[in-house]
C-alpha positions in Angstrom: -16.4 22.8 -8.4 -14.9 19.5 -8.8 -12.6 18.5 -5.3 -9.5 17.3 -5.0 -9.4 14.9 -2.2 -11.2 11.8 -0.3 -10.5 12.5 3.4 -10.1 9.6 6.0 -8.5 10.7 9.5 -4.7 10.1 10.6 -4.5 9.6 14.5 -1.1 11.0 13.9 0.2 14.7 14.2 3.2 16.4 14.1 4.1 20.0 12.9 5.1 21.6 9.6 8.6 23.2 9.2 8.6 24.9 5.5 9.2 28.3 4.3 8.5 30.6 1.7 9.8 30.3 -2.1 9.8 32.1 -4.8 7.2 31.5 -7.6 6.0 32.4 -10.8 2.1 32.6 -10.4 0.1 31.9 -7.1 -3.6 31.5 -6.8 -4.9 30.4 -4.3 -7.6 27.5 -5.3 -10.2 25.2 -2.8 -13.2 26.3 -1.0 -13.1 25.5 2.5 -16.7 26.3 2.7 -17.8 24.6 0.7 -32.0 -3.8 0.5 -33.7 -7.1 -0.2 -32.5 -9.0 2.8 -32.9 -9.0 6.7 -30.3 -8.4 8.6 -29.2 -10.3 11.3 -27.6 -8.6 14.4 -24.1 -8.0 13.7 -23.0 -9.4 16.8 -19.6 -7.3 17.7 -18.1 -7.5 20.5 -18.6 -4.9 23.6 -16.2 -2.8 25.1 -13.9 0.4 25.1 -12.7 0.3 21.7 -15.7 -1.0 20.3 -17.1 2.4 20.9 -15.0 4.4 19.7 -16.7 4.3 16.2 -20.9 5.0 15.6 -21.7 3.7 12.4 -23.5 6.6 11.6 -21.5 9.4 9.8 -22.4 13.3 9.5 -21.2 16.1 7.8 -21.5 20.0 9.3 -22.8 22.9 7.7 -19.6 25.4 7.4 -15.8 25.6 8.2 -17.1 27.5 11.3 -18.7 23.6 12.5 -15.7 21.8 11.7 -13.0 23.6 13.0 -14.9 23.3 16.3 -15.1 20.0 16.0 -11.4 19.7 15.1 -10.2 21.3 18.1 -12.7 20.2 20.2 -11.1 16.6 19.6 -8.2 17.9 20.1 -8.0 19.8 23.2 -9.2 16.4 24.3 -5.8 15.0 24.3 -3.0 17.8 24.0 -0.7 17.9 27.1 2.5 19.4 27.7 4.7 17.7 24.6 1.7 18.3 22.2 -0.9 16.2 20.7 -1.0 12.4 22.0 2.7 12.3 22.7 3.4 12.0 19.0 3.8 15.4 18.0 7.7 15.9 19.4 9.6 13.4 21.3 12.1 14.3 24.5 15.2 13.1 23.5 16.1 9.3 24.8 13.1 8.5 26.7 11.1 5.8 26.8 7.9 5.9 25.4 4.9 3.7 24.9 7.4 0.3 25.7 8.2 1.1 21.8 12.2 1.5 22.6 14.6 4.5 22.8 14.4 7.5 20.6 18.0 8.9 20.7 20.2 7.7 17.7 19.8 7.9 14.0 15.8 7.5 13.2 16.1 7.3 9.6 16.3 4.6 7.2 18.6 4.7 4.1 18.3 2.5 1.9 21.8 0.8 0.6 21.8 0.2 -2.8 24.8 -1.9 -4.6 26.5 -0.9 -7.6 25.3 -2.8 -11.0 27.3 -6.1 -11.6 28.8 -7.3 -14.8 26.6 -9.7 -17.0 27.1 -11.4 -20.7 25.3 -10.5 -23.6 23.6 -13.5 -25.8 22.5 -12.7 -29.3 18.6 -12.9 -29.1 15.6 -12.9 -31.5 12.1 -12.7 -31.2 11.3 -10.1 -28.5 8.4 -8.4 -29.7 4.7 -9.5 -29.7 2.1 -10.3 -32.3 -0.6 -7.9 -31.9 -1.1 -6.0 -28.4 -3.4 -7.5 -26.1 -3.0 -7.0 -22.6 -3.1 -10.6 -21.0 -2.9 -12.5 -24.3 0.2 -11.2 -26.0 1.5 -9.4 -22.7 1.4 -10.0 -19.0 -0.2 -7.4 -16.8 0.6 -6.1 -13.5 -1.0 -9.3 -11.1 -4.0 -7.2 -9.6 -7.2 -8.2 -7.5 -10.2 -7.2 -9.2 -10.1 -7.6 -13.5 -10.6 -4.3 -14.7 -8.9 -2.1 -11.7 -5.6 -1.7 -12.2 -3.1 -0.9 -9.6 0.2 1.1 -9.1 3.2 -0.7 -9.7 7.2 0.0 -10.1 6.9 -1.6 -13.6 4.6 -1.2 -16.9 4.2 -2.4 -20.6 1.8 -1.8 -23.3 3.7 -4.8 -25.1 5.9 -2.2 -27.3 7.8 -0.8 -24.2 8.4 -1.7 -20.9 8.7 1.7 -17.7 10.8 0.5 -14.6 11.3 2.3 -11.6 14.3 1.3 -10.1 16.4 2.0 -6.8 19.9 2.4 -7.6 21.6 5.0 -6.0 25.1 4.8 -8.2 23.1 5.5 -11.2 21.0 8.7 -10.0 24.1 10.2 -9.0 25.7 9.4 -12.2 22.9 10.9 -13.9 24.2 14.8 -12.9 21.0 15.2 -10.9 21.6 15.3 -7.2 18.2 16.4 -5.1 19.2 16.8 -1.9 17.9 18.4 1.3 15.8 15.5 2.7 16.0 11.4 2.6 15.1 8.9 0.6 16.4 6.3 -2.6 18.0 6.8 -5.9 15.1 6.2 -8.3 15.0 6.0 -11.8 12.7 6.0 -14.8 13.8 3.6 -17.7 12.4 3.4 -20.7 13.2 0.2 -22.2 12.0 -0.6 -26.2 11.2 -4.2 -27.3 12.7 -4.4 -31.0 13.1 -7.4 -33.0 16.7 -8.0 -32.0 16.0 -7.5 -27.9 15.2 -4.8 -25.3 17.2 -1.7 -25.6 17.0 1.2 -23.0 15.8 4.4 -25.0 15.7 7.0 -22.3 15.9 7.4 -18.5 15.3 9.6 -16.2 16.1 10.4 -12.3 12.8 10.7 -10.5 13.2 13.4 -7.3 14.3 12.2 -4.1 12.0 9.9 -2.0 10.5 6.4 -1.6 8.3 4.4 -2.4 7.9 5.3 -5.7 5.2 3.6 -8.2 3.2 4.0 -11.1 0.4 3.9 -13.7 0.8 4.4 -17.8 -2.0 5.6 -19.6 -0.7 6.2 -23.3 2.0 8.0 -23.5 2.1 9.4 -19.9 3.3 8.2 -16.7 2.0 8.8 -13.5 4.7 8.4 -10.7 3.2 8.9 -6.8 6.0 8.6 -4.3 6.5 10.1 -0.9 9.1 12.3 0.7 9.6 14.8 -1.6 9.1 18.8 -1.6 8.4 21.3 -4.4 10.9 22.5 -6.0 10.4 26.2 -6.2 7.9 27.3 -4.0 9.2 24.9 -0.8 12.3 25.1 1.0 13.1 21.6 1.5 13.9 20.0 4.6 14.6 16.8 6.7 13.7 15.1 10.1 15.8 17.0 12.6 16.9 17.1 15.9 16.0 20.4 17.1 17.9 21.1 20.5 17.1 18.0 22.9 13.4 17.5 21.0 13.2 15.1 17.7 10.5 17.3 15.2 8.9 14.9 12.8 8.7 16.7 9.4 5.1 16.3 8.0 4.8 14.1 5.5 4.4 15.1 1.6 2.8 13.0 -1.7 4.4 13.5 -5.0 2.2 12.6 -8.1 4.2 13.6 -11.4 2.8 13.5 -14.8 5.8 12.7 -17.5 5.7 13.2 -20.9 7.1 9.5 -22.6 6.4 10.4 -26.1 9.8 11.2 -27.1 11.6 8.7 -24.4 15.1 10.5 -25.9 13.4 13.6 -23.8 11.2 12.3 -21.0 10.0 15.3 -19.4 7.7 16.3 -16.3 5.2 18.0 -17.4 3.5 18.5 -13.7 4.3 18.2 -10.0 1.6 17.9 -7.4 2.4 17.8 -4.0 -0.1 17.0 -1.1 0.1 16.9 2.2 0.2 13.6 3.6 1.9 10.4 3.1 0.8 8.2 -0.1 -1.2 4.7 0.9 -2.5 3.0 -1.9 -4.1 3.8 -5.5 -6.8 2.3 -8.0 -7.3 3.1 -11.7 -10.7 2.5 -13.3 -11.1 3.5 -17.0 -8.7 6.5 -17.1 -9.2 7.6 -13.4 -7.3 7.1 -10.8 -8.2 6.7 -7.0 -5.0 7.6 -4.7 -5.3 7.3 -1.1 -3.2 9.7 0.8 -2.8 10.2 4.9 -2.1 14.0 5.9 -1.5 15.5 9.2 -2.4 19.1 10.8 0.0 21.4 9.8 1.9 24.6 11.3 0.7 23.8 14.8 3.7 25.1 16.6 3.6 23.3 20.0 6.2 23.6 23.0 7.6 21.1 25.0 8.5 21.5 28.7 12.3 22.8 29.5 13.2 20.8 32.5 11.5 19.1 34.6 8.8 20.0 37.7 5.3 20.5 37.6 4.8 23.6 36.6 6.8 23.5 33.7 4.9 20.4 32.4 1.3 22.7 33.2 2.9 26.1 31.5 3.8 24.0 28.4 0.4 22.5 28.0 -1.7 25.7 28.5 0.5 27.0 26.1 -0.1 24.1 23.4 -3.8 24.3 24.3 -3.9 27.8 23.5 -2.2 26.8 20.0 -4.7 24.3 19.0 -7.8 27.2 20.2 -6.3 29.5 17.9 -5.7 27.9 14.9 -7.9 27.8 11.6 -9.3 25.5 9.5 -6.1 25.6 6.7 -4.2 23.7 9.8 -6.4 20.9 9.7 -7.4 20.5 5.7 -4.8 19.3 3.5 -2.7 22.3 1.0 -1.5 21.5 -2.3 0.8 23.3 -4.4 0.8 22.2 -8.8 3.6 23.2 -10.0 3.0 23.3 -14.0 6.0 22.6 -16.2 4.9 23.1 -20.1 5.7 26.3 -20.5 8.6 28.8 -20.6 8.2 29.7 -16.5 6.8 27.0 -14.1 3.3 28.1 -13.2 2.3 27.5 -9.9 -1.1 27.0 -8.0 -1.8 26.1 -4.6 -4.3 25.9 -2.0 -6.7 24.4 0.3 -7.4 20.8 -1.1 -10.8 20.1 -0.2 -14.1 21.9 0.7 -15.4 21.7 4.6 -18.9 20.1 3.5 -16.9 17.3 1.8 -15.8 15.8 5.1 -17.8 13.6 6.8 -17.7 12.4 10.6 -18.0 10.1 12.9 -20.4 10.5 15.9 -17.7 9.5 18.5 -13.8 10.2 18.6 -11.7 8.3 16.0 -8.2 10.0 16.3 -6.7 13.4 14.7 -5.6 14.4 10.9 -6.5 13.5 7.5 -5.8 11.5 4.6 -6.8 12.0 0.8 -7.7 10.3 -2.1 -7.1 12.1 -5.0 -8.9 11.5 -7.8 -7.4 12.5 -11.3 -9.1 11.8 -14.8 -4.9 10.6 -16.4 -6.5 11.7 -20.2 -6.7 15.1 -18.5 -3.7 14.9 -16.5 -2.4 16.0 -12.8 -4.7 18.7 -11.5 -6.1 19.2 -7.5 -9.6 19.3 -9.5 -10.9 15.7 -8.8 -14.7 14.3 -7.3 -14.2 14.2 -3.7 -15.9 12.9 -0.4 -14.4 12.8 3.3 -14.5 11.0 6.8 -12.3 12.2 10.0 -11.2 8.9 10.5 -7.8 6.6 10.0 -7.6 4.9 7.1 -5.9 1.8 7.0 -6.5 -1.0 4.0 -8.0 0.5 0.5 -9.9 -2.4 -1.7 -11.4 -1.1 -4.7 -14.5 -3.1 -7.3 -15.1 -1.8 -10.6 -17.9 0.5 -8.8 -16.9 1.0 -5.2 -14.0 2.0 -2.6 -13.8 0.7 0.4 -11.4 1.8 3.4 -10.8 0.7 6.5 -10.7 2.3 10.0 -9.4 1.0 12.8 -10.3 2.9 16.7 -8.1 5.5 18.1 -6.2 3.7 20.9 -4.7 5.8 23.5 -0.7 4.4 24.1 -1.0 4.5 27.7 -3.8 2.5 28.2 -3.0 0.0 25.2 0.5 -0.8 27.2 -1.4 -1.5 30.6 -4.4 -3.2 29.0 -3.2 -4.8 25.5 -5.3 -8.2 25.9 -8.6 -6.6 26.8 -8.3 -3.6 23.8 -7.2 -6.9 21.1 -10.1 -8.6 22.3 -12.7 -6.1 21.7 -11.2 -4.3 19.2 -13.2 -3.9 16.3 -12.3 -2.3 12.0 -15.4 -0.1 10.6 -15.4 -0.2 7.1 -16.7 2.8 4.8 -17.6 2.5 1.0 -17.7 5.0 -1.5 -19.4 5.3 -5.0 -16.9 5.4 -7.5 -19.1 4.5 -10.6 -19.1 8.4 -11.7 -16.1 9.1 -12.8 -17.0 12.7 -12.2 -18.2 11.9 -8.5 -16.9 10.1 -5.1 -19.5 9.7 -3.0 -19.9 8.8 0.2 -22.6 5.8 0.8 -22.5 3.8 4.4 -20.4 2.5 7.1 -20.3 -1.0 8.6 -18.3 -3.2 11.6 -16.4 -6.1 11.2 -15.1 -7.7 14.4 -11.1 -7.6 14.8 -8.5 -6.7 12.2 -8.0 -7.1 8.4 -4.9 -8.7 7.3 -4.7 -6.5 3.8 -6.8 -5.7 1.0 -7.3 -9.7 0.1 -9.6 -10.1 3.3 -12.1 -7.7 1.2 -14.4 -8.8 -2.3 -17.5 -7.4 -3.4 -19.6 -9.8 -5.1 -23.4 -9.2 -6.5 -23.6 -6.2 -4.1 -22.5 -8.1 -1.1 -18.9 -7.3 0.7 -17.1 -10.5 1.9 -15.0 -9.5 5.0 -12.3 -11.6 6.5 -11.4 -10.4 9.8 -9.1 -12.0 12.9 -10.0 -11.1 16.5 -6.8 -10.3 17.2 -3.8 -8.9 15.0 -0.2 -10.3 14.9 0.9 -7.3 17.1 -0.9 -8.6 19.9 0.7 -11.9 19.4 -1.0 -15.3 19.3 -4.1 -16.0 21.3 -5.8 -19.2 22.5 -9.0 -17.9 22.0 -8.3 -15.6 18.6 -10.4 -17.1 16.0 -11.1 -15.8 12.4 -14.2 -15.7 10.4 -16.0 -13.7 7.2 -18.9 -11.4 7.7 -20.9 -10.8 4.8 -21.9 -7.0 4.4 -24.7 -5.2 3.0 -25.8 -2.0 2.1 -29.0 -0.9 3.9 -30.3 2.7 4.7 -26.9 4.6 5.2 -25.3 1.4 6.9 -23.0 -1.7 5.6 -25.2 -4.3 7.9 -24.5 -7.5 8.7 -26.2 -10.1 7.0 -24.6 -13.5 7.4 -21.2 -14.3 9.4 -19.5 -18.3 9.7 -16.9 -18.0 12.7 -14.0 -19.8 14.2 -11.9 -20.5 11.8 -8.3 -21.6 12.8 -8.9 -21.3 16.7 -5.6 -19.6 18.6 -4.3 -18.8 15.1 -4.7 -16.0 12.7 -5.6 -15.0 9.1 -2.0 -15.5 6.7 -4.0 -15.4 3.5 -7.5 -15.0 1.8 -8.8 -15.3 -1.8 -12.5 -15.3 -3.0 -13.7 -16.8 -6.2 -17.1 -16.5 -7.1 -19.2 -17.6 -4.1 -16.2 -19.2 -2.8 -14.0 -18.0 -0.2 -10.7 -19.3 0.6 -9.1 -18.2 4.4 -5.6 -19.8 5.3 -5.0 -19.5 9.7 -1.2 -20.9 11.2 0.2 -20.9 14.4 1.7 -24.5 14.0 0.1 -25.9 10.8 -1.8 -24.6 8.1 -5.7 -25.0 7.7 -7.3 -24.2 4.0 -10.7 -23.2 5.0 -13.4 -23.0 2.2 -16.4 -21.6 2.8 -19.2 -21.1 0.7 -20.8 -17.7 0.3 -23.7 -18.7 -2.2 -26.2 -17.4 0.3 -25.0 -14.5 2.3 -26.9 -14.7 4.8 -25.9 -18.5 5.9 -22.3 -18.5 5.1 -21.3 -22.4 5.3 -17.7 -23.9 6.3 -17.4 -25.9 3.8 -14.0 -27.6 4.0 -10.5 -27.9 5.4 -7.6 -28.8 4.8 -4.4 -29.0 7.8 -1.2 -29.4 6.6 2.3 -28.0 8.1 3.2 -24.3 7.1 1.5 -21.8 5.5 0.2 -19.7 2.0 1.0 -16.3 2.3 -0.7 -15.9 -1.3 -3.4 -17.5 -3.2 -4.0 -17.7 -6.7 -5.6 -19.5 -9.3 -4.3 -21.0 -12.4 -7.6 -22.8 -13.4 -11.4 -23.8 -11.9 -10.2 -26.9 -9.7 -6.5 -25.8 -9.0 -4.9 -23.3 -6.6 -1.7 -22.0 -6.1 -0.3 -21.3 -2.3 2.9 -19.5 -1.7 4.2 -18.9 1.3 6.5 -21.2 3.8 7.3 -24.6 4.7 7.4 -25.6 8.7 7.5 -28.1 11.0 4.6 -29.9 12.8 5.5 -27.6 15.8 5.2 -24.1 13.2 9.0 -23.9 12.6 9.5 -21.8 10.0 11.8 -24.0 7.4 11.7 -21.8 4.2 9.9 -20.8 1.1 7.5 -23.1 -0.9 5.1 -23.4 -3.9 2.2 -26.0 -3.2 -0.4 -26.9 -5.5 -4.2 -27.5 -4.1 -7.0 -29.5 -5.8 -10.5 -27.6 -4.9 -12.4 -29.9 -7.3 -14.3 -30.8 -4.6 -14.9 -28.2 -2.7 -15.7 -30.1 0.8 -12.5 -31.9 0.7 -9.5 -30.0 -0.5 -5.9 -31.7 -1.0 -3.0 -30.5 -1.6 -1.4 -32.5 -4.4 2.2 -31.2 -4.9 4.8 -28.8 -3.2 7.9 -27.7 -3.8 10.2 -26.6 -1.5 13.5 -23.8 -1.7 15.0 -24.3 2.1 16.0 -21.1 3.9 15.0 -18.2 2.3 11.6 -16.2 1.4 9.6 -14.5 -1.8 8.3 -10.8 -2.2 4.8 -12.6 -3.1 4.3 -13.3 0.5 3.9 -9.5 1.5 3.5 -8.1 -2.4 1.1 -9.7 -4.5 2.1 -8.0 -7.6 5.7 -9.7 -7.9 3.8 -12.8 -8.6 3.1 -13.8 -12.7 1.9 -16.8 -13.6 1.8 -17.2 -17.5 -0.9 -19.4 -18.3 -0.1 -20.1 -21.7 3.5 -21.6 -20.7 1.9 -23.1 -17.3 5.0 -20.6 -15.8 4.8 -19.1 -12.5 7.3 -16.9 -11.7 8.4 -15.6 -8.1 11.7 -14.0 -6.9 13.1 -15.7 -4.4 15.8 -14.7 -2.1 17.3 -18.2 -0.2 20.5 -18.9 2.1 21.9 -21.8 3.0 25.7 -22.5 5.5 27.5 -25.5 3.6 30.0 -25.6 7.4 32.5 -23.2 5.8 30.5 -20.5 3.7 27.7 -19.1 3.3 26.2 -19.1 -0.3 23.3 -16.9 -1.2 20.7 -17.1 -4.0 19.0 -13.8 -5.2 16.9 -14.4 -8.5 13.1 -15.8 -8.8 12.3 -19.2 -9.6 10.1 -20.0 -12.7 8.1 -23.2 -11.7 6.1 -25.0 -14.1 2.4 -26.4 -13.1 1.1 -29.0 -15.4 -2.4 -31.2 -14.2 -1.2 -32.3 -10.8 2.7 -31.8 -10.9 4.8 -29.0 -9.7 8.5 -28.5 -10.7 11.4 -26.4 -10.6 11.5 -25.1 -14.4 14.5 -23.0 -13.9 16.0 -20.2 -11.8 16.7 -16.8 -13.4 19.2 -14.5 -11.6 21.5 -11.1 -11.7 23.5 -11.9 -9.4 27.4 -12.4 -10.2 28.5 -13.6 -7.0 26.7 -16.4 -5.4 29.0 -16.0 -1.4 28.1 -12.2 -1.9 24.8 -10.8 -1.0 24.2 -7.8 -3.6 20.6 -5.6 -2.8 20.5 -4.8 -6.2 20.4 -7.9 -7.9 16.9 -9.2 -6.4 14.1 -9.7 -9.0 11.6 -7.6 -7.9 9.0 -8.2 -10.7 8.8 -10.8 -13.8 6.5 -9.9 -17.6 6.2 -11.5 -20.9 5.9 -10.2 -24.2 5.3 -12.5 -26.8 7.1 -15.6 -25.8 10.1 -13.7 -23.5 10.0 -13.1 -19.9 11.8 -10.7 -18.9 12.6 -9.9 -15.1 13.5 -6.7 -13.6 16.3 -5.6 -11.0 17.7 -2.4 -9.7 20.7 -3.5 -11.7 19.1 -4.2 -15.1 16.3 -6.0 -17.1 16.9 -10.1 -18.4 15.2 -11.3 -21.1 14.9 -15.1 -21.0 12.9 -17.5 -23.4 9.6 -18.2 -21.7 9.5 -21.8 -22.6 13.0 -23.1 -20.5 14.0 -19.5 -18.9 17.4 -19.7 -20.9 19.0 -16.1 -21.1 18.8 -14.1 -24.2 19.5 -10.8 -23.5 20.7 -8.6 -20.5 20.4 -5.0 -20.4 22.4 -3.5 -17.7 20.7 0.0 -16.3 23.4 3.4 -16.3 23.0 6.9 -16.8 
């Protein structure tokens, strides 16, 4: 039987609080029982936390095994307020140094209204012929040919935005209450000769987070949050008497119909337990990562203080984790199928026992999921499979292989009495799966990488060889004197992802703001005060060279390309002393590798760009020379304060940067509006049109002057 879920361990846990619903049809589905090169010594650091994870992984041979290994972890750490101190909170203590939990714990997000915005007649909108990248942009992604979620798509004929605006879901008649989350939409927008026009639209249910992938005439929206609709009785975070019971997270994936976009319809809903991470589509099949928690663990907390009370209530939680069964530590799904005349529903254990593999030492509590799901098919709980029990953190994906990141369980009292020593030896394990069959995930070795990985740029596989940046020490620790950063080179050899080359100390008391490989070339930006461009050449793996540096004040948060001797940074300006002074573009000449320059900047003043922290609201247009970014900035004249909320269109051309133009939304420059930022720029044909909560602008691509506005509604 084809599985449903990747597994990777949550340290997390809290408990579930659903009930019973009515349903159509209920079956319960899921089986639970179900090199060439020498390696040099890998060189990780000693210590606590660097044992916390054996490289070498194992799997058991029934439900019977794992459920004892399961509680045997946990009974390791239950005490009298549950599992790790996590699982319910006494109301208004301190806990952990991280701050008071009495007062509101949730975050709303406040949307503004849509603002007013002129029409201009317009001509010219649709493209020539339909070839992603050549007649229309695509979403900016990491590896060519693996595509990635995003809140907007195009196939050059049409454009699908998810947007936040919670006046328009509300308009829209459809109000799905019973737990948190933002007002998004689904617009379907249609390029026609005389300019974008909105064909159909649709509220998406309640949540966050919500993003995408198009495959034909289907969209595939994963978001989290949300609840079933018929078989769940939905339900939020709540206080419950003086304890705060965190609900347990649910993944959403929907598969809508957008052939007729008069009459968008969801054709399936299937919810997961576990909060989504991060997804990958490779020719039709999709790769979604999803973190789950034990569910319907019903622990107690102590009533008042003493003693005894505190030993009563943890003998009593013990007793819960002894008794419970293997369906409170897999994940549960529930499909709820919408193309008939009654929703069918199906629902059950995720994933078979013999799919999850372990590690030989503790690595934290729970689960998280990729699902796997062929999109031609559609939404089912049916996918390839393969599992770890442990924490998955960062997701890079190559056209063949997975690879997710772990970082060591960390016990809260001992990391606030002995932060320096656990940063210092603190170390990420790194697991890669086969994902070449689409049929098949399968699980193939395990490596070690000193410190901690700033995203999924710090990862590249390249002729069989992952590239690994890595810092000895993560911004939460703060800045170090003797944090350094450096790239391992990986392998796979025997069951193991072993070290086989490794160039250290890069940017000495700073750490890792950016990376980007090309070829055999790595590129690593470090700040504290200024900004070093290290290039380092990975043409032999197993001697990794520094090639060159380059200091300069600030910082990239984002590489990219335009051509084979020129490289894009954006990130921020800042003083010699690492001042932050605001955003900036700069442009780098790496024609020779061992002496890079930067040859051009431009600079915005107070303010920042989504590209530092979201790589995928960054286009850059080559056949204009247009990079687009949005841009938020401020700026106090001595008697007002004037915003800017918009994106910038900069044009690079041989060794000049400049401003091209700015394209914004926003009505009132001395009123900050949410809903006007640009959250993501496209061209079709030769328009560029940029997307808001508040509408879609089409601009020509050539001097950014508006065209066309399209203001979003219900």
């Amino acid at each position: 039987m084809r599985k449903a879920a990747l597994i990777l361990a949550l340290a997390l846990v809290s408990s579930a609080c659903v009930a019973d619903g009515a349903v159509t049809t209920t079956t319960t589905t899921g089986n639970p029982e179900g090199g060439p090169f020498t390696p040099i010594p890998p060189a990780l650091p000693t210590g606590p936390s660097s044992s916390n994870f054996a490289l070498a992984l194992h799997t058991v041979d029934s439900c019977d095994e794992l459920l004892d290994h399961f509680i045997k972890e946990a009974l390791e750490r239950v005490g009298p307020w549950g599992l790790d101190g996590y699982y319910g909170y006494p109301y208004g203590v301190e806990w952990a140094g991280r701050g008071r939990l009495d007062g509101d714990l949730v975050l709303i997000e406040q949307l503004a209204g849509a603002t007013a915005t002129t029409f201009a007649d317009s001509a010219g909108f649709r493209a020539e012929g339909g070839i992603p990248g050549v007649d229309f942009s695509t979403t900016n992604v990491q590896e060519l040919g693996v595509d990635e979620p995003d809140i907007v798509k195009t196939d050059g004929d049409r454009i699908l935005a998810i947007v936040n605006n919670e006046e328009i879901f509300y308009e829209s008649g459809l109000s799905y209450g019973g737990y948190y989350g933002t007002g998004a939409m689904l617009f379907n927008i249609e390029i026609t000769d005389s300019g974008p026009e909105v064909v159909g639209s649709m509220p998406l249910r309640r949540g966050w987070g919500h993003e995408m992938l198009m495959v034909d005439d289907k969209v595939f929206v994963i978001s989290n949050g949300s609840r079933p609709s018929v078989t769940v009785e939905s339900r939020p975070n709540v206080w419950e008497g003086d304890y705060y019971v965190p609900q347990v997270g649910v993944t959403l994936i929907s598969e809508i119909d957008i052939s007729d976009p008069d009459e968008m319809k969801v054709v399936r809903d299937l919810y997961i337990d576990g909060s989504y991470v991060s997804g990958r589509l490779n020719n039709d099949v999709a790769r979604l990562v999803i973190r789950s928690q034990p569910t319907g663990l019903e622990f107690v907390q102590p009533k008042g203080g003493g003693l005894k009370v505190e030993r009563d209530s943890e003998r009593e939680n013990r007793r819960v984790i002894e008794e419970s069964t293997i369906e409170n530590w897999l994940p549960y799904f529930v499909l709820e199928d919408h193309t008939g005349s009654k929703t069918e529903v199906t629902e059950g254990v995720l994933l078979d026992c013999a799919d999850v593999h372990l590690p030989e030492e503790s690595a934290g509590l729970g689960l998280t999921s990729v699902l796997t799901i062929d999109l031609i098919d559609g939404v089912s709980p049916a996918g390839a499979a393969a599992a770890i029990f442990a924490q998955g953190e960062t997701i890079y994906a190559s056209p063949d292989g997975l690879y997710v990141t772990t970082n060591s369980f960390l016990d809260p009292v001992v990391l606030e009495n002995n932060w320096r020593s656990e940063a210092k030896d603190f170390v990420t394990s790194i697991h890669k799966f086969d994902i070449s069959d689409p049929d098949e995930v399968k699980y193939v070795a395990t490596g070690q990488v000193p410190g901690y990985l700033l995203n999924q740029w710090a990862m590249s596989e390249h002729d069989g060889f992952l590239r690994v940046a890595s810092t000895d020490a993560a911004s939460i620790w703060g800045f170090s004197d003797d944090a350094q950063s450096m790239i391992t080179v990986l392998a796979e050899d025997d069951g193991e992802l072993k070290t086989v080359g490794r160039v250290e100390d890069l940017g000495r008391g700073e750490r890792i703001y950016a990376v980007r490989y090309i070829g055999t070339t790595g590129f690593v930006v470090t700040f504290r005060q200024v900004d070093p461009l290290y290039v380092v050449d990975l043409s032999n793996p197993a001697d990794p060279q520094l090639e060159g540096e380059l200091k300069i004040p600030g910082y990239s948060a984002y590489l990219h390309p335009i051509s084979e001797d020129r490289l894009l940074g954006i990130g921020q300006d800042a003083t010699e002393t690492g001042r932050v002074l605001g955003a900036q573009v700069s442009l780098f000449d790496i024609s020779d590798l061992s002496d890079p320059k930067r040859i051009d900047k431009i600079t915005f003043g107070s303010g920042n760009s989504e590209v530092e922290y979201d790589h995928r609201a960054f286009l850059y247009w080559a056949n204009a020379e247009l990079a687009m970014l949005p841009l938020q900035t401020w700026n106090w004249n001595g008697n007002s304060e004037s915003y800017f909320s918009g994106a910038v269109g900069v044009h690079v051309h041989n060794d000049d940067l400049h401003e091209l133009s700015r394209v914004s939304h926003q009505a009132d420059r001395n009123h900050w509006d949410y809903g006007t930022q640009i959250r993501r720029s496209l061209v079709i044909g030769d328009v560029l049109y940029t997307l808001s909560d508040v509408g879609l602008m089409a601009s020509d691509v050539d001097d950014l002057e508006e065209l066309d506005f399209v203001r979003f509604s219900a």
